[in-house]
N, C-alpha and C positions, 0 to 999 in steps of 0.2 A: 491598570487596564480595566476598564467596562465589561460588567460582566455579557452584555448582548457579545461585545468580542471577542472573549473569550469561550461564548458560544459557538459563535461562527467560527473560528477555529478548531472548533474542537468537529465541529462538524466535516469542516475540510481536511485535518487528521484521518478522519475514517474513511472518509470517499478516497482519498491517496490510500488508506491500508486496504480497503476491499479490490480499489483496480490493481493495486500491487500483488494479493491473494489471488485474485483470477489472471492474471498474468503468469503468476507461478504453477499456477493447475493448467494453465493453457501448453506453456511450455512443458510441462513433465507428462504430460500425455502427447505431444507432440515427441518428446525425446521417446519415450516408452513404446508409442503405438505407432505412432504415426499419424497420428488424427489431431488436425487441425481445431478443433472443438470451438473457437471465435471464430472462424468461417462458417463450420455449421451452424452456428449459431447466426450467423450474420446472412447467411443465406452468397449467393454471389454478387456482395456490395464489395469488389474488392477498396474501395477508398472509404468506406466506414472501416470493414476491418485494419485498416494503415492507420487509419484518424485511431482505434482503440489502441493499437499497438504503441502510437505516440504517448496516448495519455496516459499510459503504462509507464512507460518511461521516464515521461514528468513527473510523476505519480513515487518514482523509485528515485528520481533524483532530489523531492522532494523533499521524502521521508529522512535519504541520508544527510542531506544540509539543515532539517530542523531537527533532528534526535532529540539534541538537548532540549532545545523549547518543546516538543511534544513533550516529552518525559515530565518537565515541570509543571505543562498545562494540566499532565493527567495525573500529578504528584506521585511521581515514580522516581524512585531514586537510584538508578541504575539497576542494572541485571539482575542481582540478588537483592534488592527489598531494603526496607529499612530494618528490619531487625535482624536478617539474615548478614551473613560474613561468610566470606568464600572458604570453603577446607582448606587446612594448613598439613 
């Protein structure tokens, strides 16, 4: 693979992990408070906030159908690391 595409990708990796992060803060203050925080923030657009919420979603369906390939784009070798080993 071309390292420019594996730029791009790597680029697209993090724009999926940061909408996926603000999705997760949006939700946990919604569960917590009660406060929509992508509304306030969006003001009353309600079909941009629907449009954020989708690419949320894409965003997390993403992440879980590339795991493997992100992990190898960003040379991550599962959860514990390469020299780590899980307690016995």
């Amino acid at each position: 693979m071309a390292a420019k595409q594996i730029s791009f990708m790597k680029v697209l990796d993090m724009a999926a992990a940061v909408l996926v992060f603000m999705g997760g803060i949006s939700w946990a203050l919604m569960g917590l408070f009660e406060f929509n925080l992508i509304a306030w923030v969006l003001g009353s657009m309600p079909a941009l906030t629907r449009t954020f919420y989708v690419l949320v979603g894409i965003a997390a369906l993403y992440d879980f159908a590339m795991w493997e390939a992100i992990q190898k784009r960003w040379e991550c070798s599962g959860f514990y690391g390469r020299a780590e080993t899980p307690a016995s």
